[in-house]
FIKOLZA-1660 file (N, C-alpha, C; in steps of 0.1 Angstrom, whole numbers, plus 5000, padded with zeros to 4 digits):
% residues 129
   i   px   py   pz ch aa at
   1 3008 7109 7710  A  X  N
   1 3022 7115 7712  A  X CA
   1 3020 7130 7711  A  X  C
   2 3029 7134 7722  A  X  N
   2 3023 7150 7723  A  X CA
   2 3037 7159 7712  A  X  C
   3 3035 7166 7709  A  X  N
   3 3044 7177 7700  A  X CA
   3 3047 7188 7710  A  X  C
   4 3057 7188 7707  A  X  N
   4 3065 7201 7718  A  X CA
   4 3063 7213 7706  A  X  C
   5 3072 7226 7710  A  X  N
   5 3073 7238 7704  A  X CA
   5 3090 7232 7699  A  X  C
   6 3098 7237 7692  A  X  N
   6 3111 7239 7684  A  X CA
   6 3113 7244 7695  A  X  C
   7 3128 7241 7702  A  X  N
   7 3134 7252 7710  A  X CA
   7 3153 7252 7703  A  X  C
   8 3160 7259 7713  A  X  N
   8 3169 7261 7707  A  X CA
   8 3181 7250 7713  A  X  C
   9 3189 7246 7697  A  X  N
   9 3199 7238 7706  A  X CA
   9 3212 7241 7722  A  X  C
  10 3212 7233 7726  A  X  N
  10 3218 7238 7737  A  X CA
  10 3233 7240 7738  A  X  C
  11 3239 7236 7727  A  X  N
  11 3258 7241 7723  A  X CA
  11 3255 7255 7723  A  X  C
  12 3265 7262 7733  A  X  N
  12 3265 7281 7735  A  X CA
  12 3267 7284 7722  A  X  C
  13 3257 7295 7720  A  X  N
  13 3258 7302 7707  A  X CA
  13 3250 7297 7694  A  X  C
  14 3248 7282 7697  A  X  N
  14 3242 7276 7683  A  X CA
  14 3229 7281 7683  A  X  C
  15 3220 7287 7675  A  X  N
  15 3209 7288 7673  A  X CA
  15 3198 7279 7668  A  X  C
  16 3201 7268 7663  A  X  N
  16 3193 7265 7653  A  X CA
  16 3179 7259 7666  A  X  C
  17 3169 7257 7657  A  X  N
  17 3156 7254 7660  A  X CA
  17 3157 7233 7660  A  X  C
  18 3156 7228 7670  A  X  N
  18 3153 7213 7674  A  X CA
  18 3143 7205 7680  A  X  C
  19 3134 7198 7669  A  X  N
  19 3119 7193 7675  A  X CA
  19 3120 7188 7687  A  X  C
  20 3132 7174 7693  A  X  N
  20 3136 7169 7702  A  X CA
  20 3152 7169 7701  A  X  C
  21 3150 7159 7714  A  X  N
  21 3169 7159 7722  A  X CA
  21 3172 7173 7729  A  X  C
  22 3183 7175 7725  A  X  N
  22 3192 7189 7739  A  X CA
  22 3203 7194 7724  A  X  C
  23 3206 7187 7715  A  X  N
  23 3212 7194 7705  A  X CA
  23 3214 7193 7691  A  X  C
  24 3213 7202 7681  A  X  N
  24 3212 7197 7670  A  X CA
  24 3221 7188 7666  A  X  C
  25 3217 7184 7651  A  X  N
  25 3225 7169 7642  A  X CA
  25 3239 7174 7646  A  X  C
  26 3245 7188 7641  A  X  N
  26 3259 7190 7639  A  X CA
  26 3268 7192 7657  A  X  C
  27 3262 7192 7667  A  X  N
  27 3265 7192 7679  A  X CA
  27 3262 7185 7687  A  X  C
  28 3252 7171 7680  A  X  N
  28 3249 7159 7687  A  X CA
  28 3265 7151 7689  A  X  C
  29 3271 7149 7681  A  X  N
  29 3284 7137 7682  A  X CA
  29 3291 7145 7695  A  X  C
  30 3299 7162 7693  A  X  N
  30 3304 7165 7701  A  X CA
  30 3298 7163 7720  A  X  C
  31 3291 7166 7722  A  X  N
  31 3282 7160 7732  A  X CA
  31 3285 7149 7734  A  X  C
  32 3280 7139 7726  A  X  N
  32 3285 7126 7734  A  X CA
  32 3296 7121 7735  A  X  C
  33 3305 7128 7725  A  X  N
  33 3320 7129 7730  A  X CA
  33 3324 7132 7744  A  X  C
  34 3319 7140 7747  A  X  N
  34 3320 7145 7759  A  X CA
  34 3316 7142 7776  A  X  C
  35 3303 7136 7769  A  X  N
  35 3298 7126 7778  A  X CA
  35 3306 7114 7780  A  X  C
  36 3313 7106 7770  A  X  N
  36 3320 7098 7772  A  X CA
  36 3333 7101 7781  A  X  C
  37 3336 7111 7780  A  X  N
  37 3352 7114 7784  A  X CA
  37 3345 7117 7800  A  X  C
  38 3338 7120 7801  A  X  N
  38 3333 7126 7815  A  X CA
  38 3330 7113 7828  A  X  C
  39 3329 7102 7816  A  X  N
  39 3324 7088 7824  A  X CA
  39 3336 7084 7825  A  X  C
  40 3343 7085 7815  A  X  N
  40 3358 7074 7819  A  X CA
  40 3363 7079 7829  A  X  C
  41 3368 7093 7832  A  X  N
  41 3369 7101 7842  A  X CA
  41 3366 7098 7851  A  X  C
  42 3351 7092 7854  A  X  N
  42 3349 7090 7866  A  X CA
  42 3349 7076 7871  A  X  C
  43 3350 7070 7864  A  X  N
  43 3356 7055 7863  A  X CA
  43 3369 7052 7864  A  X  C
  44 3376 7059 7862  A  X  N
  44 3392 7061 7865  A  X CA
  44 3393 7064 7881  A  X  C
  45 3386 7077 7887  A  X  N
  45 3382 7081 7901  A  X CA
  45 3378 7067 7907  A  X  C
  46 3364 7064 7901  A  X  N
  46 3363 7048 7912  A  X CA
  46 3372 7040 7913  A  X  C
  47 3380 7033 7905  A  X  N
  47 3385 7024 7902  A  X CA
  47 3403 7027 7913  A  X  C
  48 3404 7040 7913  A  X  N
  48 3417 7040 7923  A  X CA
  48 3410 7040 7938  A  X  C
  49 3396 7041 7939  A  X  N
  49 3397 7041 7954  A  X CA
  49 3386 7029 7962  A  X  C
  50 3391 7017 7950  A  X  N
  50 3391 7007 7953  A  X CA
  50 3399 6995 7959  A  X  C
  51 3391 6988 7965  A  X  N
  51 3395 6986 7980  A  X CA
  51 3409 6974 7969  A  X  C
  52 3420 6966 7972  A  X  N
  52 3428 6960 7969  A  X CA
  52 3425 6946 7966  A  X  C
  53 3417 6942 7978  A  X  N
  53 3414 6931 7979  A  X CA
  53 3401 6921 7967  A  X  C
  54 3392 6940 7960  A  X  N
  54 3384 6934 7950  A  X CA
  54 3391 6930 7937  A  X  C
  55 3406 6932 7937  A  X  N
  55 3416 6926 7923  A  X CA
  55 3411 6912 7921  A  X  C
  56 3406 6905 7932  A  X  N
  56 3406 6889 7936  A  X CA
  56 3399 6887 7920  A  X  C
  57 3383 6896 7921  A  X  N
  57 3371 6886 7910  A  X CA
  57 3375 6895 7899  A  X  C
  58 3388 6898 7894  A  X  N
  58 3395 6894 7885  A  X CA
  58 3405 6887 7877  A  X  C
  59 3406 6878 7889  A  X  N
  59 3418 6867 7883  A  X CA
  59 3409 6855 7879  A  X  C
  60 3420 6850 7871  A  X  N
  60 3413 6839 7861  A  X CA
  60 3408 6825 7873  A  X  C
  61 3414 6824 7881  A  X  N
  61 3413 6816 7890  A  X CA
  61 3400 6818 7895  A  X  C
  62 3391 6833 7896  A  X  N
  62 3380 6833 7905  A  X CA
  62 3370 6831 7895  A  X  C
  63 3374 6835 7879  A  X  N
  63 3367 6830 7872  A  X CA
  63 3361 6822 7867  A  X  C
  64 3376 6813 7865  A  X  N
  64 3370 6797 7865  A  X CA
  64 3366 6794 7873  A  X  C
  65 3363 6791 7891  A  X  N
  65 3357 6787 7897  A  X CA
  65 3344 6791 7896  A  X  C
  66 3337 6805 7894  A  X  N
  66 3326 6811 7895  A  X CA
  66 3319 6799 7883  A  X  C
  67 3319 6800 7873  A  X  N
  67 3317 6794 7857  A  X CA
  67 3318 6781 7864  A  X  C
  68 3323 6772 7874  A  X  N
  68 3325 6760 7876  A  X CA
  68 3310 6758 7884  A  X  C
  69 3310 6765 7894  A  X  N
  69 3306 6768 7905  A  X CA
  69 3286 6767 7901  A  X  C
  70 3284 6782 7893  A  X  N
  70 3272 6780 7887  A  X CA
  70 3267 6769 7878  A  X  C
  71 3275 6765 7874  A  X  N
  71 3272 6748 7863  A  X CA
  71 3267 6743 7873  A  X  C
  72 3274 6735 7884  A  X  N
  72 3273 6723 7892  A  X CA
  72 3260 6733 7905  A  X  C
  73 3259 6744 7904  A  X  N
  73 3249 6749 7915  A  X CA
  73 3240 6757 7908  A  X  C
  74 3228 6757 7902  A  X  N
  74 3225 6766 7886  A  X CA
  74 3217 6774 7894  A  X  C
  75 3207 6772 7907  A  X  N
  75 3197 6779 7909  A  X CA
  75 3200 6785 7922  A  X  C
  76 3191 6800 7926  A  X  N
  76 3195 6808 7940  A  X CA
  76 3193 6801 7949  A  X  C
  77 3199 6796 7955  A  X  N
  77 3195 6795 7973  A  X CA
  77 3183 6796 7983  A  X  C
  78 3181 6809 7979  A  X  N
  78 3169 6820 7983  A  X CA
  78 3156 6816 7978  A  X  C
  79 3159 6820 7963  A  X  N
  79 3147 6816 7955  A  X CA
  79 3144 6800 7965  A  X  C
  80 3146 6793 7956  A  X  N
  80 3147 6779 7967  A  X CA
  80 3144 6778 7977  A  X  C
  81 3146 6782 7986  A  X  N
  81 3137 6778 8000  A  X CA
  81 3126 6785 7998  A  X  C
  82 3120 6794 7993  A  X  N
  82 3111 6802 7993  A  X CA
  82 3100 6794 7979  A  X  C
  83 3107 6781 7974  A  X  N
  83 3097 6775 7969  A  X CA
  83 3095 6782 7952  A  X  C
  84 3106 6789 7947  A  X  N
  84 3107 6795 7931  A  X CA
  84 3119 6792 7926  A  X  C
  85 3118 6791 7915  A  X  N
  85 3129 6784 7910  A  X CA
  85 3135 6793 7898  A  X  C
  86 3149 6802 7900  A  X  N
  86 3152 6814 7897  A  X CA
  86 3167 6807 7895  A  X  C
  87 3175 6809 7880  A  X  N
  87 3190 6809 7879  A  X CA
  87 3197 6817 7890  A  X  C
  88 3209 6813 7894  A  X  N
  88 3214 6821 7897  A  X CA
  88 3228 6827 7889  A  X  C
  89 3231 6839 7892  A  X  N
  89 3234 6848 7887  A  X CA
  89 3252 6852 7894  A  X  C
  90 3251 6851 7904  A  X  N
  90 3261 6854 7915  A  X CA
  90 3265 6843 7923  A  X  C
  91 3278 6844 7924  A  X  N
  91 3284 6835 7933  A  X CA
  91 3291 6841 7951  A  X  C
  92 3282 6840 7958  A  X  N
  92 3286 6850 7966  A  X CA
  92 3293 6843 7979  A  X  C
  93 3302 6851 7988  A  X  N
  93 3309 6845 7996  A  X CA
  93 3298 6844 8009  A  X  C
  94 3297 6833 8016  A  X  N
  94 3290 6831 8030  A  X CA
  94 3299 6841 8042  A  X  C
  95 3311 6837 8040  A  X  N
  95 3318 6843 8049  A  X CA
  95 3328 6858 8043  A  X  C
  96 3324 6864 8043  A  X  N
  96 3330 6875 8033  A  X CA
  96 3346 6874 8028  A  X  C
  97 3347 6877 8023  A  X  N
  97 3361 6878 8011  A  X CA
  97 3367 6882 8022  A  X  C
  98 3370 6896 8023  A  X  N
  98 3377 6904 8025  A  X CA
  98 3378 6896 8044  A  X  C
  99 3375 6892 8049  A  X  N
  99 3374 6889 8063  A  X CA
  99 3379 6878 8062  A  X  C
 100 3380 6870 8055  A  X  N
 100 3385 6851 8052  A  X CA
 100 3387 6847 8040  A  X  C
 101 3402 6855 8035  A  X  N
 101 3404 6853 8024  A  X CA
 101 3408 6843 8023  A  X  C
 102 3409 6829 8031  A  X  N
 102 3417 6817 8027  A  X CA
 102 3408 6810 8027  A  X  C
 103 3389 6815 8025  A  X  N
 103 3380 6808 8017  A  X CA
 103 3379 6813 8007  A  X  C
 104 3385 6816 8002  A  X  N
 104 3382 6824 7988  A  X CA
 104 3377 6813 7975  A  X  C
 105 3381 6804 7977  A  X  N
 105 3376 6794 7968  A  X CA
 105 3374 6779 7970  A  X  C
 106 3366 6778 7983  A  X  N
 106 3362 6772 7991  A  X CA
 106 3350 6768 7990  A  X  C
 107 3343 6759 7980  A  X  N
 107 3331 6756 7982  A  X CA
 107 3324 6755 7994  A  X  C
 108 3325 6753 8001  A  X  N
 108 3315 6751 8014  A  X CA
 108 3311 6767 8017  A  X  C
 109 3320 6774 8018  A  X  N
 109 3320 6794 8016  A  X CA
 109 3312 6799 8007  A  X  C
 110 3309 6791 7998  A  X  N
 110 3299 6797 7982  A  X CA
 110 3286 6794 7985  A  X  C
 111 3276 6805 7976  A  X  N
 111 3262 6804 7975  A  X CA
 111 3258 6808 7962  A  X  C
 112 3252 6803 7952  A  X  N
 112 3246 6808 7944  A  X CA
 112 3231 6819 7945  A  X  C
 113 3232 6832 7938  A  X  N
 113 3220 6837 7948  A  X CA
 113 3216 6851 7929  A  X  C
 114 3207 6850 7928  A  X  N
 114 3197 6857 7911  A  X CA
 114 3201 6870 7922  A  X  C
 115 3204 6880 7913  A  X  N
 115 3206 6893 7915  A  X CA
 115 3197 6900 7922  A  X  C
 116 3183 6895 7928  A  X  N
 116 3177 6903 7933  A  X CA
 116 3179 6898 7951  A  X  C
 117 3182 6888 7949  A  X  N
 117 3187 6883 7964  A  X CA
 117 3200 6890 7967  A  X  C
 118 3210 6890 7956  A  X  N
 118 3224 6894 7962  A  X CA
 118 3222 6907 7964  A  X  C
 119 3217 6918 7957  A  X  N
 119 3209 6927 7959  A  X CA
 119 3208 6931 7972  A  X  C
 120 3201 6925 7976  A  X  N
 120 3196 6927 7990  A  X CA
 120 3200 6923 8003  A  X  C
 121 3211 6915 8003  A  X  N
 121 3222 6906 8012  A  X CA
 121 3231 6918 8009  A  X  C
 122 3236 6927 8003  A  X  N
 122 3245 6931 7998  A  X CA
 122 3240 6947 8007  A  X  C
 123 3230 6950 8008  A  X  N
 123 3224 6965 8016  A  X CA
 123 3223 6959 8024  A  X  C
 124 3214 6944 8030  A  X  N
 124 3214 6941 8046  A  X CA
 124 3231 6948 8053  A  X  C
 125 3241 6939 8049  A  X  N
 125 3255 6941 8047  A  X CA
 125 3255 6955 8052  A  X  C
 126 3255 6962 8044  A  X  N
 126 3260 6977 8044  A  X CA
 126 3256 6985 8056  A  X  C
 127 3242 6980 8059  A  X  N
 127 3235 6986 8067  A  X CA
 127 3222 6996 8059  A  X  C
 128 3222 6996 8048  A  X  N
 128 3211 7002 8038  A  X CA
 128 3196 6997 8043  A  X  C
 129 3188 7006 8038  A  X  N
 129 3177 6996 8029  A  X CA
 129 3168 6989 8041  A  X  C
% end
């Protein structure tokens, strides 16, 4: 483990001397005060310029089905044809939400798929990746 030099805390003005971190004990709390207010903030920003239609996977209704859904279908899709045997994690629509909302809870529409599949269905989608 390597040893740095003391440098100085980073709160304007404060001088004191700090083996590690960005600020001393008495300017550590305020900082992450800060940091917190700066995230809700921006979580406030996402959350209004969200699309309407994502209110859905929070109603109780999408919930219980999901929770229903993974019971009776436990493992990915993906994994599975590919011959590995991976929980799944996600319950994702075949036909997209937002395009056919009156599958929205439509089993034959569902797929179970481990986060590294939905992952990646999810950038195919976008055009990413």
């Amino acid at each position: 483990m390597s040893v740095h030099a003391p440098r100085p805390c980073c709160h304007a003005g404060c001088g004191r001397l700090i083996a590690n971190g960005s600020y001393c004990a008495v300017h550590q709390v305020a900082a992450e005060e800060r940091r917190a207010a700066q995230l809700k903030a921006a979580n406030k920003r996402y959350n209004r310029t969200r699309d309407e239609s994502d209110k859905f996977y929070s109603t109780v209704a999408w919930r219980n089905f999901r929770n229903y859904y993974l019971i009776v279908n436990p493992l990915c899709v993906d994994c599975e044809a590919d011959g590995v045997i991976e929980p799944a994690k996600v319950v994702d629509h075949i036909k997209p939400f937002k395009e056919h909302p009156e599958l929205a809870l439509d089993e034959s529409n569902m797929r179970g798929l481990c986060r590294a599949h939905d992952n990646r269905r999810r950038h195919d989608r976008r055009g990413r990746g």
